[in-house]
N, C-alpha and C positions, 0 to 999 in steps of 0.2 A: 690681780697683781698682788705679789707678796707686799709686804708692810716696806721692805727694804727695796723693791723695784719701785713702789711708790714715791719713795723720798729718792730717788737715784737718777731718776731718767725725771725729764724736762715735761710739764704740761704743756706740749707745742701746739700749734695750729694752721696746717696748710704748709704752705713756701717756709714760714718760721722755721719750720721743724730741717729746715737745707741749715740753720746752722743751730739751733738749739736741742737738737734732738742730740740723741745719748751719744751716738758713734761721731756723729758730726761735733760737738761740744768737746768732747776730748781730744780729736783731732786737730781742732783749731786751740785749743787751750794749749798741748802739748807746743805746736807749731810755734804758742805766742810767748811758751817757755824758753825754746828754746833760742827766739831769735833774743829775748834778752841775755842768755849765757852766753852769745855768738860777741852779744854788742858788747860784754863784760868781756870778752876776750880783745875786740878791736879795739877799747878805749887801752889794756892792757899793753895793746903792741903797738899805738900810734902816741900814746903820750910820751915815752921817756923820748921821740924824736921832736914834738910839739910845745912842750913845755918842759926841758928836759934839769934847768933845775926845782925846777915845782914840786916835781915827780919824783925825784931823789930826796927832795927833803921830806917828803908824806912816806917815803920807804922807812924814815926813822919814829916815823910815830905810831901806835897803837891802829891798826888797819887802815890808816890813813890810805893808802891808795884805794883799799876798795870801797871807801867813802868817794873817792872822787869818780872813780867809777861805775859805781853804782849810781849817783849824780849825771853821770853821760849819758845813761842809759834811760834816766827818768825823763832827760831833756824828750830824747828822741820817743818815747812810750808816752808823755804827754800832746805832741807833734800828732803821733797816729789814734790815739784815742778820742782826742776832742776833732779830730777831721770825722775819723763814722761819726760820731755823735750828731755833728752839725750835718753830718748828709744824712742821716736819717730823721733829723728833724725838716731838714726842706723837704725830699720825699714824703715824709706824713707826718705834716704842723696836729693835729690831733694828739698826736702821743703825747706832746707837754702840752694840750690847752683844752684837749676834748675831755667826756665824760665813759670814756669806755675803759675800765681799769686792768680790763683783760685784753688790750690792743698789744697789742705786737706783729713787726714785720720780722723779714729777713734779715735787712740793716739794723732795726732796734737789737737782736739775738747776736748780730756779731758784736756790736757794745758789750754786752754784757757777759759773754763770753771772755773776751778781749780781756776785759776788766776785771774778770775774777782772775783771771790768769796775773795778770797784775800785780793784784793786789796781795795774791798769796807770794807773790814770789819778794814782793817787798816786805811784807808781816817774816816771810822766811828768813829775811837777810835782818832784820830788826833786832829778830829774834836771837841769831846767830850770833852777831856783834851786840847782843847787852850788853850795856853799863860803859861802851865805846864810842856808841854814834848818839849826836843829841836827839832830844824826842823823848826817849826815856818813855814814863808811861803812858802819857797823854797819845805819843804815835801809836803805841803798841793799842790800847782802848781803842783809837779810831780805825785801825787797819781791822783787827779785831771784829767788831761789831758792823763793819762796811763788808767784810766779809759773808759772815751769818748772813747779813742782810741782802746782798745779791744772791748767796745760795738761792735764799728761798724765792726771791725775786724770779729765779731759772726753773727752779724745782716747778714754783706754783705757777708758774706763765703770767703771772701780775706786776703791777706796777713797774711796767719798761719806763713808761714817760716818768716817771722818780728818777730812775737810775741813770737816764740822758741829763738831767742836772745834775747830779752827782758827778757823772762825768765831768762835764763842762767845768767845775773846780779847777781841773787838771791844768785848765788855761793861764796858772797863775806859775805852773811848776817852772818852766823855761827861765820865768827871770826868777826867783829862786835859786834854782841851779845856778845858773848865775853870778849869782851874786857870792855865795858858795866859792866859785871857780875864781872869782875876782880877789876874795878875802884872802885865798891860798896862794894864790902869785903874790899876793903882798901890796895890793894895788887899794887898801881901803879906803885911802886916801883921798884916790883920784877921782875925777867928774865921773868920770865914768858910774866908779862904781856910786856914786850919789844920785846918778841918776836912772840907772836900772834899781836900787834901793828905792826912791819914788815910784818908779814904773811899777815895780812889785807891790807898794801898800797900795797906789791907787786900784791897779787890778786886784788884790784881795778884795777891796773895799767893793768894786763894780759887779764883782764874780760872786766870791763867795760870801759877799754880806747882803748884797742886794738882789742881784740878777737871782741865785739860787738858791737861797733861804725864802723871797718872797714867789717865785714862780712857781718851787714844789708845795710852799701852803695851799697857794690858790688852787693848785690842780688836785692836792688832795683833799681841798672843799669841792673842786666840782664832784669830784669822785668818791664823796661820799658815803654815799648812798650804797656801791657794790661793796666799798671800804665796811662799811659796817655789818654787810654781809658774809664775809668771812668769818671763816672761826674764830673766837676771842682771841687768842694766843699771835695766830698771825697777825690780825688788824692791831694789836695792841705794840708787837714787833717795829710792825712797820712805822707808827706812829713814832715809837718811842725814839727807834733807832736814828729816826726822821730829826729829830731835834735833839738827841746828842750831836749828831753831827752838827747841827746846826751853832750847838754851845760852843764846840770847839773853835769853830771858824769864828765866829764871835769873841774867844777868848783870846785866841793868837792874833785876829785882827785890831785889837785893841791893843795888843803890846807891840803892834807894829806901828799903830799909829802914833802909840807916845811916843818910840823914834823917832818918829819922822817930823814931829812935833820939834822935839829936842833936835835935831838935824835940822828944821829949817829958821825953829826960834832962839837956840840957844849955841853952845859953842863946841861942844860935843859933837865925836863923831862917833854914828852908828853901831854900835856892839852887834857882835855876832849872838844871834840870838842861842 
């Protein structure tokens, strides 16, 4: 193989290769493209009847609508993302707990397919709206390097069971969104939104400070061993890119807990982050 069919097509194996192989991969990427532009149209023509002064006052602000729209779509793209994820972990509990770093199934290859599809399409919209939508650099760094890092994840056929935690993050978007959706009707006020604000720091705190940062260590200590096998550059990747992500979730879970600190000790209500 050339130098460039090498990095381009997928190191598959067996059934894997029904969705991680090159023709398969772009198929189901494009597909995962397009059903977010599809749902960027439906949030488009079902809001101004659903919430129809909300949507007229985000028409006066700086892309305000396709912030909230683009928010509809993450609701629904976190919904299907962490479903494969958890069926590909009851299908084969090994991916997150065993020692094989080159495991992958069929389910584990549509994750990660899914996911880069994703995540490019969010880094695209990030990028589009700079200096507009919050997040600013820290989103862009983490979409950014989550990206490179499932590339190669696909490229090289390794560390699936990394990338199903990774996923599982995703579990926390819904109330996010949320909360988001609540702020903008103007409801910050309300129980409600105080209590999907709760729901959201505890889920960060169960997801991505606990459940995913201490299960992908553990896995890639069991997985040491092939881990260190790899060429320096990728093992050093995966590692590194392993624990940026990890600082980030770390860094925003910590500025969510002082809210929610202040929201439940003091007299303050919640700012929009």
């Amino acid at each position: 193989k050339t130098l460039f069919m090498q990095f381009a097509c997928s190191s598959c194996i067996g059934v894997a290769c029904e969705a991680c192989g090159c023709a398969a991969s772009a198929a189901i990427g494009a597909a995962a493209l397009a059903s977010y532009c599809v749902l960027l149209a439906v949030s488009r023509a079902l809001m101004p009847h659903l919430v129809p002064a909300t949507y007229a006052r985000l028409d006066t602000e700086s892309s305000g609508r396709m912030y909230w729209d683009s928010s509809f779509v993450a609701t629904f793209n976190a919904a299907v993302n962490c479903t494969l994820a958890i069926f590909a972990i009851v299908e084969e509990p090994r991916l997150v707990w065993g020692d094989d770093l080159y495991l992958q199934t069929r389910s584990s290859c549509y994750v990660v397919v899914v996911f880069l599809a994703w995540i490019t399409f969010e880094l695209a919209m990030q990028l589009l709206y700079w200096g507009r939508w919050p997040g600013g650099h820290s989103m862009v760094v983490h979409h950014s390097t989550a990206l490179v890092a499932w590339l190669f994840f696909w490229q090289g056929g390794y560390g699936h069971g990394l990338t199903l935690f990774g996923v599982l993050c995703e579990l926390t978007n819904p109330f996010m969104s949320f909360r988001y959706f609540l702020s903008a009707m103007g409801l910050k006020q309300s129980r409600l939104y105080l209590v999907n604000g709760l729901a959201f720091v505890f889920s960060w705190l169960a997801v991505r400070v606990l459940l995913c940062p201490i299960g992908g260590t553990l896995l890639i200590w069991r997985q040491w061993a092939l881990i260190s096998g790899l060429p320096l550059w990728r093992a050093a990747l995966m590692v590194s890119f392993f624990g940026l992500g990890t600082f980030l979730q770390l860094m925003w879970g910590q500025k969510l807990l002082a809210g929610a600190v202040k929201v439940l000790f003091g007299e303050e209500h919640p700012k929009e982050s």
